[in-house]
N, C-alpha and C positions, 0 to 999 in steps of 0.2 A: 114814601118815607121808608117803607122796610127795603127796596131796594137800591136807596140810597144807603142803608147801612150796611147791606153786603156786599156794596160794590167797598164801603172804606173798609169791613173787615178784612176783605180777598186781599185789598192792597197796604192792610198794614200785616197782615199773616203772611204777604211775599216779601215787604219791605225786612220784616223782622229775619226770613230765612236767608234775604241776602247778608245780612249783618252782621248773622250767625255764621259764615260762611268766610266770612270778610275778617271777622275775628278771629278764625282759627288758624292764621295762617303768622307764621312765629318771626321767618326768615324768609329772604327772596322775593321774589326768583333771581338769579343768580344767572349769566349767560359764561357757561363753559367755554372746554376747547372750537376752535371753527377748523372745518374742512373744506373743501369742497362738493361735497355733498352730504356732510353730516355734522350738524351743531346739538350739544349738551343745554342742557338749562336744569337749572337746581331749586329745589325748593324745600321749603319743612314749614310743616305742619302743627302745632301743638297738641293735638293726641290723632287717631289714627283716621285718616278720611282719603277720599280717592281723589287723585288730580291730574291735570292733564293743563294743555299746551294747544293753540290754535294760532296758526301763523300763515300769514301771508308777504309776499313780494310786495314793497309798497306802492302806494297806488294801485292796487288789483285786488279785484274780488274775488277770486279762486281763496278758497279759506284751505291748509291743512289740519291735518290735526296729530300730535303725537300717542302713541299709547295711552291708557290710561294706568296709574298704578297708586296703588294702597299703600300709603305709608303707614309703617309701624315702630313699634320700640325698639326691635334689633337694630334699627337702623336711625335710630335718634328721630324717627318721624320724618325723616330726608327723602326726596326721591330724585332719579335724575331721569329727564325727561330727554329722549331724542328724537331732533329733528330729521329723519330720514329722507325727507322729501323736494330738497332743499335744490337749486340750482347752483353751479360756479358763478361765483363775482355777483352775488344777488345782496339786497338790502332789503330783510325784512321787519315787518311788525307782526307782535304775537302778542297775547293775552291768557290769562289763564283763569282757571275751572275748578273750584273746590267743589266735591261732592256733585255734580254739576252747575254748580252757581259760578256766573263769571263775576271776577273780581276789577275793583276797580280802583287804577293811581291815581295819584297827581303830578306822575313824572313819566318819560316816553320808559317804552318798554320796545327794545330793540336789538337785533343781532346781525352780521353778513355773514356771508361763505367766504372762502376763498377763491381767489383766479385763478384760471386755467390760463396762465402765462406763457407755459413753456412753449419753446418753438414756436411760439408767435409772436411775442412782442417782450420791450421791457420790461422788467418786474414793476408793479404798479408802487407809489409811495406809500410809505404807511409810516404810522407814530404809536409808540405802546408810553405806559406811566412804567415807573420803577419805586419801589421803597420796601423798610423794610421796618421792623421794632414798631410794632403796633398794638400799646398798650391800653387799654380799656378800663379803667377806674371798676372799682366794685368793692366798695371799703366795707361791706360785712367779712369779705376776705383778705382784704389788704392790708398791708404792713400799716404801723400808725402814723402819722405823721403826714407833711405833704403829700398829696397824692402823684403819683410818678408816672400817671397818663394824662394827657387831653388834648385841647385841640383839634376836635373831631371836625373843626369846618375845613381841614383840610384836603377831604375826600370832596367836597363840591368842590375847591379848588383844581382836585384832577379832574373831576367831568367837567369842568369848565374848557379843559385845555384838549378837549373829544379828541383822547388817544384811541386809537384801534381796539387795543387790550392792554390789561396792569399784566406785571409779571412782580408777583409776591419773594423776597427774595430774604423770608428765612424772619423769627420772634413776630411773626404775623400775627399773633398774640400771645399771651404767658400764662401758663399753668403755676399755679400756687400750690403751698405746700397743701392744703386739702383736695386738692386736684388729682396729681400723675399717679396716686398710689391707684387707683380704681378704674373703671367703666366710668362710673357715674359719675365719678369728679371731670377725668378728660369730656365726654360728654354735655357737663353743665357748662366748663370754660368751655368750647367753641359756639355751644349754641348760646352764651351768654356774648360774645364777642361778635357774633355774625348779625344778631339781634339788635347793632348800634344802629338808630336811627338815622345817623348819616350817611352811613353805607349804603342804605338799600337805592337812593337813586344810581350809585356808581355801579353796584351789580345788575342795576336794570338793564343794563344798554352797553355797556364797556365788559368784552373776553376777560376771563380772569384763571391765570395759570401761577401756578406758587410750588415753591421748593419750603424746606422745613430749617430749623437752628435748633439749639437748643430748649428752647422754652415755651415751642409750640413741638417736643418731641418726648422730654421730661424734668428733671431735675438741672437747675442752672448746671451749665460744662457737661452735660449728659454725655455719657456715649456710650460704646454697645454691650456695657457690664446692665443699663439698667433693663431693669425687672420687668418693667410692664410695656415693651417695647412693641412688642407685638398687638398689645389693644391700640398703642398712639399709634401705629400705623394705618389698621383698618378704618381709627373714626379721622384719622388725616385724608384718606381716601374716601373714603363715606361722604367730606364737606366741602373737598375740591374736585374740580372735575379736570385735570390731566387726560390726554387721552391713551398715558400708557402712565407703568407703574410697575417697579418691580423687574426692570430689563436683564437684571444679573441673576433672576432667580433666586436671588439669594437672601430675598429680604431686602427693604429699606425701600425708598421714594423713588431711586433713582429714575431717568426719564428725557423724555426728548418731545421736540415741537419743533414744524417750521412756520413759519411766517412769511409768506411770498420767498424773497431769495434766501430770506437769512435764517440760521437753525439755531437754536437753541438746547443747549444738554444740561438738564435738570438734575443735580448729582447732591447724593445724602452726605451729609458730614460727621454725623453721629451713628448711623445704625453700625458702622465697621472700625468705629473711631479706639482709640488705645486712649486709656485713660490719660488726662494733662499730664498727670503726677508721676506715674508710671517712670521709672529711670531705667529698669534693666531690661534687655531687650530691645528688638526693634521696634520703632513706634510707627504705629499707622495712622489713616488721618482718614483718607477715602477707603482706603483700602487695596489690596493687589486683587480681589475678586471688580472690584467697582473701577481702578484706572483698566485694567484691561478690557474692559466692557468700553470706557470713553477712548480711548485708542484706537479700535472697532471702530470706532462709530465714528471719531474725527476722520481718521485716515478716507472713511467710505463717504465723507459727507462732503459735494461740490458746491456750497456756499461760499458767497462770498464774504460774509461775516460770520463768524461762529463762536455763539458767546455760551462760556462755559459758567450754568449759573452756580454758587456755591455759598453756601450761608456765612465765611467769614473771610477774610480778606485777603487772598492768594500770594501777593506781589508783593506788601507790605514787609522789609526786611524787617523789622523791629520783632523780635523775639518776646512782646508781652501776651495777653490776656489769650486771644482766640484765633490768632492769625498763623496761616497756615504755614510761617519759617519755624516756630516751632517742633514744627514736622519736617525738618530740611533735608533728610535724606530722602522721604517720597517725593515731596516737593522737587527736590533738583532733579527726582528721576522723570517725570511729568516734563519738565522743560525742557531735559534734555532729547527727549522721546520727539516732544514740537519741533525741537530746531532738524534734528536729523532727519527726521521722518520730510520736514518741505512742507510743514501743516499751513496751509496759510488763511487769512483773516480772522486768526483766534484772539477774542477778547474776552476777560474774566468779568461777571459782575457780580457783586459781595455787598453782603450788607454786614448788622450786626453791631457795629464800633459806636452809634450813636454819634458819629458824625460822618459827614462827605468829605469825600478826597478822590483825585485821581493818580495814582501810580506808576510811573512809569518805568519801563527796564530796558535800558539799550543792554542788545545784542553786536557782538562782533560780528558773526556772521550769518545776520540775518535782520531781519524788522523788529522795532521795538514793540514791547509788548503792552497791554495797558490794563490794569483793573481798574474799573469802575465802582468805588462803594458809596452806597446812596443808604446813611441813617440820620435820626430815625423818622420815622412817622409820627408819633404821639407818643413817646419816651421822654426821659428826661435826657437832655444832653450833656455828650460829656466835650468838656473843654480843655482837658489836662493836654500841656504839652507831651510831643512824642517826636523821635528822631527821626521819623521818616527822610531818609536824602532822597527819596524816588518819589518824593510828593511835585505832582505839577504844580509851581506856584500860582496860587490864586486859586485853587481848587477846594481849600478847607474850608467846611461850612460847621459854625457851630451854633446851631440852629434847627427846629423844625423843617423838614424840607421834603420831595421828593422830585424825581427827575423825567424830565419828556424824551424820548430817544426819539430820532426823525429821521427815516430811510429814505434817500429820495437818489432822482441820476439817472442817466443811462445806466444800461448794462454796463461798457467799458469805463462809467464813472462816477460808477455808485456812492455817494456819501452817507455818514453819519452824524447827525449832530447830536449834540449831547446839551442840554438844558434844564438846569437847577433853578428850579421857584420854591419859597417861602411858604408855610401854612396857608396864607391871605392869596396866595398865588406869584409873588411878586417876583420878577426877575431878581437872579443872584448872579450865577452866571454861563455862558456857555463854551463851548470847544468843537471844534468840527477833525472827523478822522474819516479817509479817505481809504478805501479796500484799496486801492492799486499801491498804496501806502501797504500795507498790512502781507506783500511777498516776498 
């Protein structure tokens, strides 16, 4: 009898300490950027405990492990764990470790490497999710009235659709007016936003890379007069895991990624921005320190897609709300830079507008251009008509949605398609663009 009560105390004193362990764990994990030998994974904590990462190549028993690290308050209890030990073109499973207790889903927990393609074969296919304006309900803070987010079963609907990796593309969530003034407000909205219970299967197992807007930066139309610009930067980097940041030195997100053939440039719209209002003087938008950095980087970059991400809509003539003709004297310098320079397979993708559209710009002497804008996520939608003459017909979506991009082809005939689904998943619709297209 009495060692029957020790064995059930032993096993409810470890049941309780896995629970406890089980409990503490706020957000995450989160699978960052992928390399070919080195993948991020994110996680946070609710107050301060040690954690770590154990992963292996699936199917194989070789376990690794990554550092272990103590989260804390400077750091919103966040840590980011890397995988150092990783193979090209591998597909692993991993698990994770509060305080040393391993924890446990109900959904897979997974990441890969990337291929070591070059000069061996074609670029392998791959698929990423896109969207953007991802609002999160939280009516102790919210305006009164209808609430202006939901639709959280959206995000099963992209892990349904097992992209490679999302690429976040700007109001990834909104700071409220008790928010942008402080630490502690930016802080409570991300970890109050990362914290959605829909999320966490999509960060378990799907790369996740994101650019910034407005109102995951500061004050609705922010830009680089506000005040506490330099806290949203560090907890913007502190929650995503990019695996660069800050390319111009000079302040702001800015940033780059490739993905098998195709690169991606991650570019701020607010840290160098001139305010909307602003009439005398030249207006900026990126910036003359931030386009000469993307100049740089296009001219040096031999992809054969190069999608230049930016939080509000590039190629949209219409002179309203956030779109970058606003700014038409940096703007046309930016195009004209593309067309002389011989840039080829530059496409724009933008969110922001709360609805989808594609764009298009013939060129005399050269390939049409295209921006891609994919809103929103869990926003409210806006339906106002707008004079866009460069909208591809059949492109407007006024609706919940976000989009699948799919890279596939030979080398000499690499395609892209582009496909728009509904909250529920539902086909809307698609377009296919071809790089031998795009010189």
């Amino acid at each position: 009898m009495r060692n029957t009560f020790l064995i059930a105390l032993l096993f409810f004193i470890h049941s309780h300490s896995i629970f406890s362990q089980q409990n503490l764990l706020q957000s995450g994990p989160m699978v960052g950027y992928s390399e070919m030998k080195e993948v991020i994974l994110w996680v946070q904590t609710k107050s301060s405990a040690k954690v770590k990462i154990a992963y292996w190549i699936k199917n194989s028993q070789a376990k690794f492990y990554t550092e272990e690290v103590l989260t804390s308050k400077s750091h919103t209890y966040s840590a980011k764990l890397i995988a150092d030990k990783v193979l090209p073109g591998k597909k692993y499973d991993y698990e994770i470790y509060i305080n040393g207790k391993l924890l446990h889903f109900n959904y897979p927990l997974e990441f890969q490497s990337q291929f070591l393609f070059q000069h061996r074969t074609s670029a392998p296919d791959f698929s990423f999710a896109t969207g953007s304006c991802a609002y999160v309900n939280d009516s102790i803070n919210d305006r009164p009235g209808k609430p202006f987010g939901g639709g959280y079963e959206i995000f099963s609907s992209i892990l349904n659709k097992k992209p490679d990796f999302m690429l976040w593309l700007g109001d990834n969530l909104y700071l409220r007016e008790p928010d942008w003034n402080t630490r502690t407000g930016i802080e409570y909205r991300y970890t109050h936003t990362r914290s959605l219970p829909e999320l966490q299967p999509l960060f378990g197992s799907v790369h996740h890379y994101a650019i910034l807007d407005d109102h995951d930066y500061g004050p609705n139309d922010g830009d680089r007069s506000f005040w506490n610009k330099n806290v949203s930067m560090e907890i913007f980097n502190n929650f995503w895991c990019n695996p660069n940041t800050n390319l111009t030195g000079k302040g702001g997100i800015t940033g780059t990624f490739q993905w098998n053939d195709a690169q991606f440039f991650l570019m701020d719209n607010r840290w160098f921005r001139s305010p909307n209002d602003r009439s005398v003087g030249r207006k900026e938008y990126l910036g003359d320190t931030q386009i000469e950095w993307l100049k740089d980087a296009l001219s040096f970059s031999k992809a054969p897609f190069k999608f230049i991400c930016i939080g509000g809509p590039v190629l949209n003539p219409v002179k309203a709300k956030e779109n970058y003709s606003n700014y038409s004297e940096e703007r046309d310098s930016l195009l004209k830079f593309i067309e002389e320079e011989k840039i080829t397979g530059v496409i724009f993708l933008s969110g922001d507008r709360h609805f989808t559209e594609i764009t298009k710009l013939p060129r005399e002497k050269s390939y049409p251009l295209f921006d891609i804008t994919v809103s929103p996520l869990l926003s409210r939608v806006y339906n106002g008509e707008e004079a866009n003459n460069l909208r591809e017909p059949g492109t407007r979506v006024g609706e919940k949605n976000f989009g699948i991009f799919k890279i596939d082809g030979e080398t000499s005939n690499r395609k892209l398609n582009i496909t728009i689904f509904n909250s529920k998943g539902e086909f809307i619709w698609t377009r296919n663009i071809f790089a031998k297209d795009l010189k």
